[in-house]
N, C-alpha and C positions, 0 to 999 in steps of 0.2 A: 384762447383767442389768438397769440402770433402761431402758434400751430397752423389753424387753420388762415391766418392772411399768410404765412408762410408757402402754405401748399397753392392759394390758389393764384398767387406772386408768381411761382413757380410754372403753375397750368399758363397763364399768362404770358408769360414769359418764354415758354416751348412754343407752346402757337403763333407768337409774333416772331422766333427768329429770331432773339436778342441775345446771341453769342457775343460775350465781351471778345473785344476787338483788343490783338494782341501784336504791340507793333513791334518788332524786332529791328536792329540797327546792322547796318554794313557790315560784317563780321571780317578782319583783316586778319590774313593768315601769310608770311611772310614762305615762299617754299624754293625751291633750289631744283631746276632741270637735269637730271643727273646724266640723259646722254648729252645734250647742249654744255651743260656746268656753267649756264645762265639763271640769277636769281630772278624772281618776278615776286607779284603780288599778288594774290587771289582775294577775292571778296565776294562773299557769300549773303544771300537775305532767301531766307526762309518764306515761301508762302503759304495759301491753302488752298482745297479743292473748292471749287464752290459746285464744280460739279465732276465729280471725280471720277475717274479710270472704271472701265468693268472690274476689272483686279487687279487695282494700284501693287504696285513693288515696293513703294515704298507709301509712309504716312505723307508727306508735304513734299511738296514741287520747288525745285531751289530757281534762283537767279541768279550765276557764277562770271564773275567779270576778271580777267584775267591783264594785268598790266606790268608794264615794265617803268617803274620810277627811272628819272633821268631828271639831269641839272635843265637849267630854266634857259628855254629857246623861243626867242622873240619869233610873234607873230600878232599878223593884224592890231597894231598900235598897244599890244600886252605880251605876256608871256605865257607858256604853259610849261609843264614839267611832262615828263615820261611821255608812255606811249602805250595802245590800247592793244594788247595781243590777240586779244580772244572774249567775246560775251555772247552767253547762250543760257536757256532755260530747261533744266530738266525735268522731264517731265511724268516719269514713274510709269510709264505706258509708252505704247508703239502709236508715235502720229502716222497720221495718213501723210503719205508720200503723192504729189503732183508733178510730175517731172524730177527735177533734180530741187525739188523743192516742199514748203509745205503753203497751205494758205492760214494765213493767222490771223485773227479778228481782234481789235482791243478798242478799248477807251479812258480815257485819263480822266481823271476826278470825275468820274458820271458825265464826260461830254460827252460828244457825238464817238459814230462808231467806223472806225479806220480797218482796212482791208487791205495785207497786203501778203507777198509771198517772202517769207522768211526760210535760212538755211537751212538744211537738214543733217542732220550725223547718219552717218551708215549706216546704224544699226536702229535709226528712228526715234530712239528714245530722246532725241534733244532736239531741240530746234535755235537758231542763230540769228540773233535781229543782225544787219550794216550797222555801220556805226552813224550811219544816220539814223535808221532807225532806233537805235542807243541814245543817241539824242532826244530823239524825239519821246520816246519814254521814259527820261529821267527830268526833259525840264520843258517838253509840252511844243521843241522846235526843230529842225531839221540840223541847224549850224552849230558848229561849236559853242557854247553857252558862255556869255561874256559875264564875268563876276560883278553882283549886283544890277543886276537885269533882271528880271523876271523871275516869278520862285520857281522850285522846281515841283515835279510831280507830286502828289500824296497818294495818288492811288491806282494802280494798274489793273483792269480787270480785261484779261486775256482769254482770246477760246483758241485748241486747233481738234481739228478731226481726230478722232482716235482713228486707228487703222482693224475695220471690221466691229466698228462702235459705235458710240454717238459721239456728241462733239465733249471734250476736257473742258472746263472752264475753271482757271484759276484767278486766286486775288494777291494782288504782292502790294499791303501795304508801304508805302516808301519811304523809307527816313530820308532824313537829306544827305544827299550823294555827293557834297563837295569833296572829301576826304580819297573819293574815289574814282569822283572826277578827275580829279587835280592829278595826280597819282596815273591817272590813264591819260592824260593828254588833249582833255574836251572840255577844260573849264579854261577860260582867257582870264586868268589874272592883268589886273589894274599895272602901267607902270610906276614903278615906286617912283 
C-alpha cells in the first residue's frame, strides 16, 4: 500500500507542477578590480527557468549586483552606506536586442505586469535594470527604499525575448535584500 500511494503521490504531483521551491540567499562575494585595484562587492542570487532558452549555456539564470561599500553619508533625513556600481541578469541565452536596448516584462509577487526597456551587454547575453528599476524589483517602488517602510519583493518573475526564439522566462525567488541594499546605496537607514 505506501508503494502504490507513493507512486500515485508522485503521478500527482508531476501533473500539478509541484516542484519544491528552493530559495537561495544573496550570495556576498568580497573581489578586488585588478586594473582599477578598487575593492567592491558582488552578490549573486541564483534563479530558474520557467521557461528556458532553445539551448541554455548554462543550468540557472543569475541576478549579479555589483557595489562598492563606503562610510555612511546623510541623505533625505537618514543615511546610506556605499554605492551601487553595477546590477544586471544573466541570462544563459542571446536576448533580442531593440535599439540599444532590450524590452523586459516582470511582475512582483504575482502583481500586475510591468514593461519596460532594460540595458543590454554587447554580446546580449545579459540585460541591466536602472537603478530605478533595482528599486523597483527588490522593494515593489521606484525611490530609494527608506528602512522599515514597506517589505521588500518575494518574487520576481521576469520574461525578455530571446534572439531568434520565443520569449526566456525566469523566476528569482527573493530573499531579503537589506544586506545588499545597504552595501549598494538604496536602503535609507533611520537617524541614530
Amino acid at each position: 500500500m505506501p508503494k502504490l500511494f507513493s507512486a500515485v503521490f508522485a503521478a500527482v504531483c508531476l501533473a500539478s507542477s509541484c516542484v519544491p521551491q528552493i530559495s537561495f540567499p544573496w550570495k556576498r562575494e568580497d573581489k578586488t578590480d585588478q586594473l582599477r585595484g578598487t575593492s567592491y562587492a558582488e552578490f549573486t542570487l541564483p534563479g530558474r527557468f520557467l521557461t528556458p532558452p532553445q539551448k541554455p549555456q548554462a543550468a540557472l539564470p543569475f541576478f549579479i549586483v555589483d557595489c562598492e561599500p563606503g562610510k555612511p553619508k546623510r541623505v533625505n533625513g537618514g543615511y546610506t552606506h556605499g554605492k551601487l556600481l553595477n546590477a544586471y541578469m544573466l541570462l544563459s541565452a542571446v536576448a533580442e536586442r531593440t535599439g540599444d536596448h532590450a524590452v523586459v516584462q516582470y511582475r512582483l509577487d504575482d502583481g500586475k505586469m510591468h514593461t519596460e526597456d532594460w540595458g543590454i551587454s554587447k554580446d546580449h547575453t545579459a540585460i541591466y535594470p536602472s537603478v530605478i528599476e533595482l528599486n523597483t524589483v527588490l522593494y515593489g517602488h521606484f525611490m530609494k527604499h527608506k528602512e522599515g517602510t514597506n517589505p521588500p519583493v518575494r518574487k520576481l518573475v521576469i520574461a525578455v525575448d530571446e534572439h531568434r526564439g520565443g520569449q526566456i522566462v525566469m523566476q528569482f525567488d527573493m530573499p531579503d535584500p537589506t544586506a545588499m541594499a545597504d552595501a549598494c546605496g538604496i536602503l535609507i537607514r533611520k537617524q541614530k
